[in-house]
DSSP file (Angstrom, degrees, kcal/mol; ACC not computed):
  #  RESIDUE AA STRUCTURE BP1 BP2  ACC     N-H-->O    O-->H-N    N-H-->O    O-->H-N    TCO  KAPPA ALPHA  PHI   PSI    X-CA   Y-CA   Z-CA
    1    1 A X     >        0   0    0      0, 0.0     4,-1.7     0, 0.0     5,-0.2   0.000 360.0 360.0 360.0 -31.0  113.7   73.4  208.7
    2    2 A X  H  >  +     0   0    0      2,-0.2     4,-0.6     1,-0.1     0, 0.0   0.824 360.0  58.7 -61.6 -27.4  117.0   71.4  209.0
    3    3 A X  H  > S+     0   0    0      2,-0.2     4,-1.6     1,-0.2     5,-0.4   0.972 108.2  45.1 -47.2 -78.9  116.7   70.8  205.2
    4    4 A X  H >> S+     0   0    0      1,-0.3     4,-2.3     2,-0.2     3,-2.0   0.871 109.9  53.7 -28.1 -78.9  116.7   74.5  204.8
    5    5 A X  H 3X S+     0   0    0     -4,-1.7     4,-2.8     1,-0.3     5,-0.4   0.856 113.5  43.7 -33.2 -49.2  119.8   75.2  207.3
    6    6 A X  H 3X S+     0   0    0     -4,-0.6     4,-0.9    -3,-0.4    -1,-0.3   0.789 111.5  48.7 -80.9 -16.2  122.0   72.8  205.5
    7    7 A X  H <X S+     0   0    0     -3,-2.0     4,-0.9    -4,-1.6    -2,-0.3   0.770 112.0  51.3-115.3 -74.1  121.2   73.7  202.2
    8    8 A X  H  X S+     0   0    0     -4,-2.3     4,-1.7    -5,-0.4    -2,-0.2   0.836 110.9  47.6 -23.2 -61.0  121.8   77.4  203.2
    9    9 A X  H  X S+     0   0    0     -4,-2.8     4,-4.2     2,-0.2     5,-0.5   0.984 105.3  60.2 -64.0 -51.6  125.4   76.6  204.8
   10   10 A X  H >X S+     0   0    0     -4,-0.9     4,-2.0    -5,-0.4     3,-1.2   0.837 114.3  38.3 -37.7 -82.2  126.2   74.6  201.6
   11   11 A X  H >< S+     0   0    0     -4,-0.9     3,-4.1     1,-0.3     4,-0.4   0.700 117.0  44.1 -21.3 -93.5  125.7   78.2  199.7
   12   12 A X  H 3X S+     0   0    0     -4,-1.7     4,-2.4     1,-0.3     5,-0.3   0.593 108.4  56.7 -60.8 -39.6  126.9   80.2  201.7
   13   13 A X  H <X S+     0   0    0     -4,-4.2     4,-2.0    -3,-1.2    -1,-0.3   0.886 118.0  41.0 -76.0 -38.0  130.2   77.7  202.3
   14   14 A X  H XX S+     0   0    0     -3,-4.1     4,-2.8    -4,-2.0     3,-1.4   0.930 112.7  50.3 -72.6 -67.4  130.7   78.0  197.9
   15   15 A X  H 3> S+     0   0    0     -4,-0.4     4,-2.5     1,-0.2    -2,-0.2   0.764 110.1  47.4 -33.7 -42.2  130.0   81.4  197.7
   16   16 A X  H 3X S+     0   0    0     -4,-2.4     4,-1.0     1,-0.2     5,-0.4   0.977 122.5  42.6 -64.3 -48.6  132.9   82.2  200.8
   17   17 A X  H <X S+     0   0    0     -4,-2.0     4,-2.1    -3,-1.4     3,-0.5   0.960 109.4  51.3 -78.8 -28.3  135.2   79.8  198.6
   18   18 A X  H  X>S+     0   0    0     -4,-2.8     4,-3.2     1,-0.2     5,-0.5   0.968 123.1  39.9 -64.1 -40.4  134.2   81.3  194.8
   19   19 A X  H  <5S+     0   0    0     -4,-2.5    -1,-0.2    -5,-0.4    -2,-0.2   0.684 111.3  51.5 -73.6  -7.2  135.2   84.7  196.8
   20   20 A X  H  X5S+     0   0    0     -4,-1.0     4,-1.0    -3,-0.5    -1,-0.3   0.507 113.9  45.4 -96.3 -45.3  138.0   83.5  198.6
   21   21 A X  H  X5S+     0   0    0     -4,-2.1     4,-1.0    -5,-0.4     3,-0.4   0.974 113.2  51.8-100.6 -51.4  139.3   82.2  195.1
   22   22 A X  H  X5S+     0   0    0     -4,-3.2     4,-0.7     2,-0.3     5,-0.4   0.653 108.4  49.3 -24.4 -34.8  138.5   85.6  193.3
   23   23 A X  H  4<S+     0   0    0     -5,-0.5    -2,-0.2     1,-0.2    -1,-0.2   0.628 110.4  46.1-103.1 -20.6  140.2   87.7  195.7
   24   24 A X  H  < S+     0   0    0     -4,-1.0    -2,-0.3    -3,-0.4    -1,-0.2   0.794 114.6  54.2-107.5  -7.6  143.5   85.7  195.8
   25   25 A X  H  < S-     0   0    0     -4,-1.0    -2,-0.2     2,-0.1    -3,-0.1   0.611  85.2-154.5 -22.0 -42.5  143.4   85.5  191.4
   26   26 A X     <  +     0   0    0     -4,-0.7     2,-0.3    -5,-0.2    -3,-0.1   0.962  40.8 137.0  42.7  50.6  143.1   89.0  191.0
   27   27 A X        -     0   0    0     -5,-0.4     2,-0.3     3,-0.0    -2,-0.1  -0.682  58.6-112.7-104.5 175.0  141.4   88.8  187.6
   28   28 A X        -     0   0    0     -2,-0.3     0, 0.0     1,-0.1     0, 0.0  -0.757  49.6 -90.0 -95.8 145.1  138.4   90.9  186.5
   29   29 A X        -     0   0    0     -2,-0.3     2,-0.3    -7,-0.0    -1,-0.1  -0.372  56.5-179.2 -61.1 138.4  135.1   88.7  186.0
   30   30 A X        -     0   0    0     -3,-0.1     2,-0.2     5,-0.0    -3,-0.0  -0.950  27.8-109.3-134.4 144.1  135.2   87.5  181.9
   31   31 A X    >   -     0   0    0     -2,-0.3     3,-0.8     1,-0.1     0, 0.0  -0.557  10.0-130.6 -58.2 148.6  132.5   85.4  180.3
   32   32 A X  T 3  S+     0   0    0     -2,-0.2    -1,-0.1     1,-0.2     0, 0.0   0.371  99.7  64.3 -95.0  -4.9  133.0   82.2  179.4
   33   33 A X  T 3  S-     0   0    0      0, 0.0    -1,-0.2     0, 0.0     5,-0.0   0.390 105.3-112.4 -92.4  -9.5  131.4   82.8  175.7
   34   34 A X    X   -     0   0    0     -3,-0.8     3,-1.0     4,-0.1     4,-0.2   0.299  47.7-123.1  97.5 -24.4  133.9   85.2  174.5
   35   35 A X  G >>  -     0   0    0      1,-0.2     4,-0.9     2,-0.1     3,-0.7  -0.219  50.9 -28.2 132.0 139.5  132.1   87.9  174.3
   36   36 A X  G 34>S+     0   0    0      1,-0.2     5,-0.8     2,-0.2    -1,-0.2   0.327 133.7  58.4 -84.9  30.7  130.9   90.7  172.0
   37   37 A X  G <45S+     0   0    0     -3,-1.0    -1,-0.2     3,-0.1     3,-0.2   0.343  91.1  72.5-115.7  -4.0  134.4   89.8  170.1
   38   38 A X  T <45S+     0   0    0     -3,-0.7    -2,-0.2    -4,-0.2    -3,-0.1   0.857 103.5  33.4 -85.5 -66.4  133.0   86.5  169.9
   39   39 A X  T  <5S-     0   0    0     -4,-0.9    -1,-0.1     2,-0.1    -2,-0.1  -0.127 125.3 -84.6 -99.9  34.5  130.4   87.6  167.0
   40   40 A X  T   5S+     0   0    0     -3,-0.2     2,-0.6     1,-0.2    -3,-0.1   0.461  83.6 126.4  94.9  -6.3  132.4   90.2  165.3
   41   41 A X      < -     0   0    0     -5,-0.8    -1,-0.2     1,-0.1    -3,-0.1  -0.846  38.2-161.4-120.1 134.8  132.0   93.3  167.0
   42   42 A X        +     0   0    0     -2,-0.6     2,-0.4    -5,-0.1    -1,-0.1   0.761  65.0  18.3 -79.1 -22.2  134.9   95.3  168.1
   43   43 A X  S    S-     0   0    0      1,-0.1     0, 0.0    -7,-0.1     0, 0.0  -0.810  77.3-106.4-137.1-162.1  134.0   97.6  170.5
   44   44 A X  S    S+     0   0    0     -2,-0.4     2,-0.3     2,-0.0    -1,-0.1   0.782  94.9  42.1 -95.6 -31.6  131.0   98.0  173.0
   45   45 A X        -     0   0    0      2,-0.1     5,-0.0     1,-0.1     0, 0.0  -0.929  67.3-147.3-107.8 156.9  128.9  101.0  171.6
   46   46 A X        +     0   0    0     -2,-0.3     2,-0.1     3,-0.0    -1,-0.1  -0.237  43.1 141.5-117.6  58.1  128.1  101.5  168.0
   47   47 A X        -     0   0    0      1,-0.1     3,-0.1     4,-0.0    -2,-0.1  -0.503  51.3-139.1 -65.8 153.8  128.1  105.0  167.7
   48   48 A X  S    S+     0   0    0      1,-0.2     2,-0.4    -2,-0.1    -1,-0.1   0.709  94.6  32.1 -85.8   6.5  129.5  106.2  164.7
   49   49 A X  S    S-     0   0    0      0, 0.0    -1,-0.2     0, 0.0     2,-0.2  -0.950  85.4-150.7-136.3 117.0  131.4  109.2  166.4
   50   50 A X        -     0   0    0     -2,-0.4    -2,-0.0     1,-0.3     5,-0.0  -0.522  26.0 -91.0-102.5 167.5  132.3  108.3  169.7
   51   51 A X     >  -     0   0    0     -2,-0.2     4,-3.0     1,-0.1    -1,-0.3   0.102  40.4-101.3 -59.9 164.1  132.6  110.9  172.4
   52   52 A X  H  > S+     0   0    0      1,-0.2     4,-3.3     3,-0.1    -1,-0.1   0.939 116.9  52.9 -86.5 -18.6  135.7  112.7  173.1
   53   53 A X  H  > S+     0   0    0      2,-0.2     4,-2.4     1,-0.2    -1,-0.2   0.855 106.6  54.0 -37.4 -43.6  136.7  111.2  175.9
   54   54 A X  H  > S+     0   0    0      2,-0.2     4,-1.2     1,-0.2    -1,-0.2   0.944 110.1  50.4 -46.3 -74.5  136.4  108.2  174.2
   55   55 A X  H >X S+     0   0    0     -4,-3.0     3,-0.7     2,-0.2     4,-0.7   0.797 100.5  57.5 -22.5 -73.8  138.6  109.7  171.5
   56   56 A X  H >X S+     0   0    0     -4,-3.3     3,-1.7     1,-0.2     4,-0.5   0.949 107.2  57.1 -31.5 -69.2  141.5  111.0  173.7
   57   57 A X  H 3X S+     0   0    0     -4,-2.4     4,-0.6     1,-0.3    -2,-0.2   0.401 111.1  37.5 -90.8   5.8  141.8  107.2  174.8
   58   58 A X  H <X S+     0   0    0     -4,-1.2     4,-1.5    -3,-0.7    -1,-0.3   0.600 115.1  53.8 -75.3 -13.5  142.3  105.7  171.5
   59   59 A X  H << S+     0   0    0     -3,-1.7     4,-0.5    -4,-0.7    -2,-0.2   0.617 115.2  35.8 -85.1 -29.6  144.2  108.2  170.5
   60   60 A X  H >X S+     0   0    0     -4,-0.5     4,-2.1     2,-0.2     3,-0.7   0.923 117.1  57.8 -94.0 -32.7  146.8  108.0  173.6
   61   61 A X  H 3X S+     0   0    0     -4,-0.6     4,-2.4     1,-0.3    -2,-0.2   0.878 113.3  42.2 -83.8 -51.0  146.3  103.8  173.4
   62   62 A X  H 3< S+     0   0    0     -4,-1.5     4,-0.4     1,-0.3    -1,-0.3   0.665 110.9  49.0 -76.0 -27.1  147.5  104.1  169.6
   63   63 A X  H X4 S+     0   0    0     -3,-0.7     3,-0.7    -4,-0.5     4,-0.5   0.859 114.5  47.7 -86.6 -33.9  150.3  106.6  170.2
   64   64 A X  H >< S+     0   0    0     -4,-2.1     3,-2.0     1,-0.3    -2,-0.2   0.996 112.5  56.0 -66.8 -48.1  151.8  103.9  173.6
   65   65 A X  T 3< S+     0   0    0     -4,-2.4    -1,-0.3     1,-0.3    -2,-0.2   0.845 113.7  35.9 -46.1 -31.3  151.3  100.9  170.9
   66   66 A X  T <  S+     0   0    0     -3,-0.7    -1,-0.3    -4,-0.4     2,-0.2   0.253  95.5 104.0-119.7  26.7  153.7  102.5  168.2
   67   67 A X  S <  S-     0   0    0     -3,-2.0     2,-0.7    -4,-0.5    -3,-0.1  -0.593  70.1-126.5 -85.6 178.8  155.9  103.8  170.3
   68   68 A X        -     0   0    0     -2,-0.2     2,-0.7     2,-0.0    -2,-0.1  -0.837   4.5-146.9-122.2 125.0  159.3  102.3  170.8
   69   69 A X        -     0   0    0     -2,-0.7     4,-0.0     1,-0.2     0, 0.0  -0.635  12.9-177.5 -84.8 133.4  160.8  101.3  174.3
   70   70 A X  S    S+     0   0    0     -2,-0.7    -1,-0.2     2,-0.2    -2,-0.0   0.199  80.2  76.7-105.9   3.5  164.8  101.9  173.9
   71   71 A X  S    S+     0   0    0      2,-0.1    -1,-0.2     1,-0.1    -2,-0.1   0.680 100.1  41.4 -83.9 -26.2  165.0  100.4  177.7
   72   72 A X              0   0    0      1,-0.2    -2,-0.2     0, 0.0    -1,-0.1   0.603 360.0 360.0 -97.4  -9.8  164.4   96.5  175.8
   73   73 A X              0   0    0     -4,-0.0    -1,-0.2     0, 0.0    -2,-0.1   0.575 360.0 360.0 -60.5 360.0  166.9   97.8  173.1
């Protein structure tokens, strides 16, 4: 049972640090494999007509990309 006890604290003592160490990063969890960008595909469903939501936000993503900030001019 002591086995047990120690081998429990040990967990629990990485997890508190991995969470500890997540929460002062502030990243969102990524794989370490890359990805589905990794083997060639660009986005996450493959319908071929995405919804419209979907739509609207490439549509607004593409118009922010080509616009031009005149505050860095």
């Amino acid at each position: 049972m002591t086995m047990f006890l120690i081998t429990l604290a040990l967990f629990l003592i990485v997890a508190a640090g991995m969470a500890v160490g997540y929460i002062f990063q502030q990243k969102t969890l990524a794989g370490s494999c890359g990805g589905l960008g990794s083997i060639g595909i660009d986005k996450a469903c493959n319908c071929d007509n995405p919804c419209e939501k979907r739509q609207e936000r490439e549509r607004k993503a593409e118009q922010e990309k080509n616009q031009i900030d005149i505050k860095n001019i």
